[in-house]
C-alpha positions in Angstrom: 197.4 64.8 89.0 195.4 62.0 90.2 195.5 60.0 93.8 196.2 56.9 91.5 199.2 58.8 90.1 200.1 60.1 93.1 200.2 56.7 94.6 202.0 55.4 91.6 204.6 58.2 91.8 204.8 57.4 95.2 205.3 53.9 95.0 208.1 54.6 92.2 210.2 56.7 95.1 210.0 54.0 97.7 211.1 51.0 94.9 214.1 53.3 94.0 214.6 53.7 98.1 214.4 50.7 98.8 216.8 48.9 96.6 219.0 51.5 97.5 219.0 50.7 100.9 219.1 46.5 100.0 222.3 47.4 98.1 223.7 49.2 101.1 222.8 46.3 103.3 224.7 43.9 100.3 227.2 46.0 100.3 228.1 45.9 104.3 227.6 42.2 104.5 230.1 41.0 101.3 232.7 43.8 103.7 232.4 41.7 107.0 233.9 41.5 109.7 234.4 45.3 108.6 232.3 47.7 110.0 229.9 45.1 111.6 229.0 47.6 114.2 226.9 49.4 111.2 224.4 45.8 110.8 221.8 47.1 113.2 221.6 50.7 111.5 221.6 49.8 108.2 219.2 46.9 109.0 216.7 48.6 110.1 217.0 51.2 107.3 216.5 48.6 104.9 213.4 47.2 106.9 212.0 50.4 107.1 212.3 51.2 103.3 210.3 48.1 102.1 208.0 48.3 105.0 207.2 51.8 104.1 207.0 50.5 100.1 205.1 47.4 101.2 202.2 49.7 102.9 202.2 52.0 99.3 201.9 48.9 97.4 199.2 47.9 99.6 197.5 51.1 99.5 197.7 51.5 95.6 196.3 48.0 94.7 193.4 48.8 97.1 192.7 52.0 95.1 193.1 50.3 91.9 190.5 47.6 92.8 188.1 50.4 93.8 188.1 51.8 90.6 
């Protein structure tokens, strides 16, 4: 396989991740006041996920253009 197809791959995993962990943070904030206590944690999973996917998006449409 390819970096490019690597990359793409890659990028697939972290979209699917991502919304995952938007739908988690969705989820908790139409539950409120319950479990408030989880905001931080699942924030900062959610931040993570698209700043990981962000940086992959970033890297593929640098390899793409240097094609």
């Amino acid at each position: 396989m390819s970096d490019l197809e690597d990359l793409k791959k890659k990028v697939r995993k972290l979209q699917s991740r991502a919304g995952t962990a938007k739908m988690e943070l969705h989820d908790l904030a139409e539950d409120l006041p319950v479990n408030w206590s989880e905001i931080k944690t699942v924030a900062e999973k959610t931040f993570d996920a698209f700043a990981q996917l962000d940086a992959a998006k970033k890297e593929l449409h640098a390899l793409e253009d240097s094609r």
